[in-house]
C-alpha positions in Angstrom: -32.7 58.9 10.2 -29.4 57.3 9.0 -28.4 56.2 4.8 -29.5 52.6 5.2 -32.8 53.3 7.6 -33.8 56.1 4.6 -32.9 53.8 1.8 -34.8 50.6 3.3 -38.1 52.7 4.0 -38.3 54.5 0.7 -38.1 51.0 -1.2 -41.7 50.5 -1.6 -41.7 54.3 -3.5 -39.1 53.4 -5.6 -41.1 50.4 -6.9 -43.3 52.5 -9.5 -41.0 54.7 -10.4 -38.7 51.8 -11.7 -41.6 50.7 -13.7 -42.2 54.3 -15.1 -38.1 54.6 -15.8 -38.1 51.7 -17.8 -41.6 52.4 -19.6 -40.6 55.8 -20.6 -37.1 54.3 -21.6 -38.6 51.4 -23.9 -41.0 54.1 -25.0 -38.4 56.6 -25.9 -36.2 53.7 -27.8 -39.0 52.1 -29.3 -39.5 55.4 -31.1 -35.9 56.4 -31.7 -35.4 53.4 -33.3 -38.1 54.0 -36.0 -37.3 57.6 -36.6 -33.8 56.7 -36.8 -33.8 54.0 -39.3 -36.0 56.4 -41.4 -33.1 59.0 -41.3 -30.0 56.6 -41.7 -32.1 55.8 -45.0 -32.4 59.1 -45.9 -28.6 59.3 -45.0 -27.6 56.5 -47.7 -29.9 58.0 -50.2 -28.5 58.8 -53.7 -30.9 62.2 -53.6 -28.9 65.2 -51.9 -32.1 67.0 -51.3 -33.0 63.4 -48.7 -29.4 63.9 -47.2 -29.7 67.3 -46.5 -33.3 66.5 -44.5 -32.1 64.2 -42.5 -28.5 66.4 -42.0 -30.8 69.1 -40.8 -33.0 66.9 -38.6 -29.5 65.4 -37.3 -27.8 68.5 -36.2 -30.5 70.5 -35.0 -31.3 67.6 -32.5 -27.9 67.1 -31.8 -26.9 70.7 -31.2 -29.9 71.6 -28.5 -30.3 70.4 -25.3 -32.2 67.5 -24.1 -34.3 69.4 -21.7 -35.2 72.0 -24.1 -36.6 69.8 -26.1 -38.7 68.4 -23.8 -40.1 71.5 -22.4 -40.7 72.4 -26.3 -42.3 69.3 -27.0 -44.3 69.3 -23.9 -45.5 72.7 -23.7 -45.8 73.1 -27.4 -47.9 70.0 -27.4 -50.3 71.1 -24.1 -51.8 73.6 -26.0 -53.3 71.7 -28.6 -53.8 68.5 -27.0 -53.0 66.5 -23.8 -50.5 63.4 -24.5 -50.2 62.9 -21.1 -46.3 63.2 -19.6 -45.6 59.4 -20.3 -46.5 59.9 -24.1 -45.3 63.7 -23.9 -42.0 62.9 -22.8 -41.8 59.4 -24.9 -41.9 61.2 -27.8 -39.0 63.8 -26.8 -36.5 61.4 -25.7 -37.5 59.2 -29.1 -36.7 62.2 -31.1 -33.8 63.0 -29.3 -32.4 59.4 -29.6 -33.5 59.0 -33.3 -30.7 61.4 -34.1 -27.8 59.3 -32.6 -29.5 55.9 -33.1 -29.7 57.3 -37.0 -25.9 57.8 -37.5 -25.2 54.6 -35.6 -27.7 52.4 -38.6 -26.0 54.8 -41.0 -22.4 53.7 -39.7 -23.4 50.0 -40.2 -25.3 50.5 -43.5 -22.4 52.0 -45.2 -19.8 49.5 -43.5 -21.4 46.8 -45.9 -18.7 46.2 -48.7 -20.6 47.3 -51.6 -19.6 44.0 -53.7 -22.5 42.1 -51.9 -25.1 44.5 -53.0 -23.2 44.5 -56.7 -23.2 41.1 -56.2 -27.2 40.9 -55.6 -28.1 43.2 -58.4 -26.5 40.3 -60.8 -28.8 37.7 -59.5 -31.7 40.2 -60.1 -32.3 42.0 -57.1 -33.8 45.4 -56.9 -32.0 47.9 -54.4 -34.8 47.6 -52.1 -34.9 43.4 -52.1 -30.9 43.7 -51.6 -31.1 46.1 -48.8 -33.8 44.4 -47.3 -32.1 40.7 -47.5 -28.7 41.2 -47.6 -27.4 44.9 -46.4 -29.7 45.3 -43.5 -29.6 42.0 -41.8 -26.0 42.1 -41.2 -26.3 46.1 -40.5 -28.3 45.7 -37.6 -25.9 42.8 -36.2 -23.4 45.3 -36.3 -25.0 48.1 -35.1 -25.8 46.3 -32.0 -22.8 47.1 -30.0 -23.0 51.2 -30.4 -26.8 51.0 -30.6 -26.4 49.2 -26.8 -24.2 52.3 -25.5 -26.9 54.6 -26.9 -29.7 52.5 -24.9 -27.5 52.9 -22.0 -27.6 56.6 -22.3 -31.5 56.5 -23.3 -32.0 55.0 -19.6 -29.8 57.6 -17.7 -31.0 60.8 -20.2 -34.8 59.6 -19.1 -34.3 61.1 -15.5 -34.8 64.5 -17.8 -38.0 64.1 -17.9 -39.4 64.5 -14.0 -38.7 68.5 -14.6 -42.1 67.9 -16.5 -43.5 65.9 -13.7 -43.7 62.5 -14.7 -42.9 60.5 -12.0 -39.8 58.6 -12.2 -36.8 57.4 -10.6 -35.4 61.1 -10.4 -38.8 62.4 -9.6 -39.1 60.5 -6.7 -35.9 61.4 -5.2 -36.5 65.2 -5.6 -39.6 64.3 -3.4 -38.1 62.5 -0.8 -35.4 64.8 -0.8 -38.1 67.6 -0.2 -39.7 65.6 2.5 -36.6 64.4 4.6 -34.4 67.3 4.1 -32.0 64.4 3.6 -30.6 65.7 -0.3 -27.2 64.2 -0.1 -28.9 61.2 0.9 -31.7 60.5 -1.5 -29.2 61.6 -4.5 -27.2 59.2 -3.4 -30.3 56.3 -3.2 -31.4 57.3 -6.7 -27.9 57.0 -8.1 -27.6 53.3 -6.8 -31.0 52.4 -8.5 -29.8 54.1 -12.0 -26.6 51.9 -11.5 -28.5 48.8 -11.0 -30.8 49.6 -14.2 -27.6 50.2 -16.2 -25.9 46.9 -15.4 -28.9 45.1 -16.4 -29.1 46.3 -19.5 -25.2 46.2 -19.5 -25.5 42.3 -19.3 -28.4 42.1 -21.6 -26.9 43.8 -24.2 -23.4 41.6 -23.8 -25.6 38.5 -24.2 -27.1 39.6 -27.2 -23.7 40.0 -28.6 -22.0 37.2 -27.4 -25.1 35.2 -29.0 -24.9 37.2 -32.2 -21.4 36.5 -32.2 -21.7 32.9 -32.0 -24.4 32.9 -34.7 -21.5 34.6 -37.0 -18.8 32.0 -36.9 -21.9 29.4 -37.0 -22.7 30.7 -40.3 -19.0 31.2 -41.1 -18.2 27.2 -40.2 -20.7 26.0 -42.8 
């Protein structure tokens, strides 16, 4: 069996383990997201004892590997409940994420010249109302560029998690691999459909700028 005749009859395979990738993706980033805005706040906090939480949270995730902390996470969770290898390794890649996505809504928080929060406290805002309305909004414009290479490397770090078993992209090329004998050739197979994944998001992410963008000098003309 030759490249092409291998890639054409394993199509139908790869059909659900696209689906998975791009569950357990959104999954993972759905979460990251959340614990990483909590964190970037803790970042900008005026208490040390906050910064120093979220520093430690930060570094410790940053400084071990991916695939140790899924095997912690899954493993440690197994033995007191079953979250399934979809939720298991979900929550793994969201923590993992959270860490980077955190110092990317930190980056953007602080980039905010501090005159338009000054300037919001004069008309009687709280620190909460002017982060809310006026800091964050433009934060998270900002933060769209980095936060769209970080998604980018959510989608290829997910193939991490079929050494737990779920059944993804990777997963499913580690089987056919075992069931052909054809490695070179499934590697290759799986590379092609992580390539396609990651231009799709690659031009989803450029229109979301490009519209943001466009927004901006919008706003700007009036």
């Amino acid at each position: 069996m030759g490249f092409w005749e291998l890639f054409i009859e394993t199509i139908p395979g790869y059909k659900d383990a696209i689906i998975n990738t791009i569950n357990i993706t959104l999954l993972g980033l759905l979460i990251g997201l959340g614990i990483g805005l909590f964190f970037a706040f803790l970042k900008v906090s005026k208490l040390k004892v906050l910064n120093i939480i979220a520093d430690m949270y930060i570094y410790l995730v940053r400084g071990t590997p991916l695939i140790v902390q899924i095997f912690i996470l899954y493993f440690g969770l197994v033995q007191f409940v079953d979250l399934g290898r979809l939720l298991s390794g979900g929550i793994a890649l969201g923590i993992h994420n959270g860490a980077y996505i955190a110092e990317i809504f930190r980056g953007s928080i602080q980039s905010i010249d501090r005159g338009q929060t000054e300037a919001a406290r004069s008309l009687g805002m709280t620190s909460t109302m002017s982060m809310r309305r006026i800091v964050l909004p433009q934060a998270l414009r900002r933060a769209i560029p980095p936060l769209g290479n970080q998604f980018i490397i959510a989608l290829k770090d997910s193939s991490l998690v079929a050494f737990i078993g779920f059944q993804d992209l990777f997963n499913r090329a580690q089987r056919i691999q075992s069931s052909t004998g054809m490695a070179m050739e499934s590697y290759i197979i799986v590379g092609i459909y992580y390539l396609i994944l990651v231009l799709i998001l690659t031009f989803i992410v450029n229109r979301i700028e490009r519209a943001l963008s466009k927004s901006e000098r919008g706003v700007d003309h009036e």
